[in-house]
C-alpha positions as CSV (number, residue, x, y, z in Angstrom):
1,X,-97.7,7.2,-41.5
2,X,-94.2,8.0,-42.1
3,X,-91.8,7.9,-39.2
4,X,-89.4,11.1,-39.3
5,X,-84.9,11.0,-39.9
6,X,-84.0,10.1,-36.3
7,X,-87.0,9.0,-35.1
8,X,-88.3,5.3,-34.6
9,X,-91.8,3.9,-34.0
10,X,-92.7,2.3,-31.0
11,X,-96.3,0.0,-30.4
12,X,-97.2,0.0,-27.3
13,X,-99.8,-2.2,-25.8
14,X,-101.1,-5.8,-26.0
15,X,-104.6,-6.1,-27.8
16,X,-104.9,-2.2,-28.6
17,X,-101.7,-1.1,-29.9
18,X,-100.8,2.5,-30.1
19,X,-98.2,3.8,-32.2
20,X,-95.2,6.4,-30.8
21,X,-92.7,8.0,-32.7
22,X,-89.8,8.8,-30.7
23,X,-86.4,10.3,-31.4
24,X,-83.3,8.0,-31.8
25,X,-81.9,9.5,-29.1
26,X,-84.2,8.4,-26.6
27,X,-82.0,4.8,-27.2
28,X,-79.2,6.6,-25.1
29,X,-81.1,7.6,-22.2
30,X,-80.6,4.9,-19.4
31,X,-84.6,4.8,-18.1
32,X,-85.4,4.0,-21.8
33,X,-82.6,1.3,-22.2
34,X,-84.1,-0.5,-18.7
35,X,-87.7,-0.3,-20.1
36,X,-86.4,-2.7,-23.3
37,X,-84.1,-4.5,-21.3
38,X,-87.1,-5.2,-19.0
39,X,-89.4,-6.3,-22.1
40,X,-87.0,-8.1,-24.0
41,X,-86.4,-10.4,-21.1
42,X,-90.4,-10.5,-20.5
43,X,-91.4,-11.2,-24.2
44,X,-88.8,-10.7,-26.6
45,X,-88.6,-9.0,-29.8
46,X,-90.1,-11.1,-32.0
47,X,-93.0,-9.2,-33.0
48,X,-95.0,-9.6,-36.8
49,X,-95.6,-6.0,-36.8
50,X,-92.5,-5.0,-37.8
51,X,-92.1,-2.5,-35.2
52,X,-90.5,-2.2,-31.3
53,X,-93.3,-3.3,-29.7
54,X,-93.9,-2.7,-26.1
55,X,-96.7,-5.1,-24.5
């Protein structure tokens, strides 16, 4: 699935991921920059899919 100009995909989940395609400007908005402050501390972002994963 292609992701849209100015949008990024997201994977959300641990065993079951589900993929999110959110705009670019969601990066800006302070609750979303907390969320992957908050999971980069917790796991990190190394990731094999090749995608922002959220666990």
């Amino acid at each position: 699935m292609d992701v849209p100009k100015g949008h990024l995909a997201v994977y959300v989940g641990e065993n079951k991921k589900k993929r999110a395609v959110v705009p670019l400007s969601y990066l800006k908005h302070p609750s979303f920059q907390d969320l992957l402050s908050r999971v980069e501390e917790e796991f990190g972002f190394n990731h094999s899919i090749g995608g922002l994963t959220i666990p």
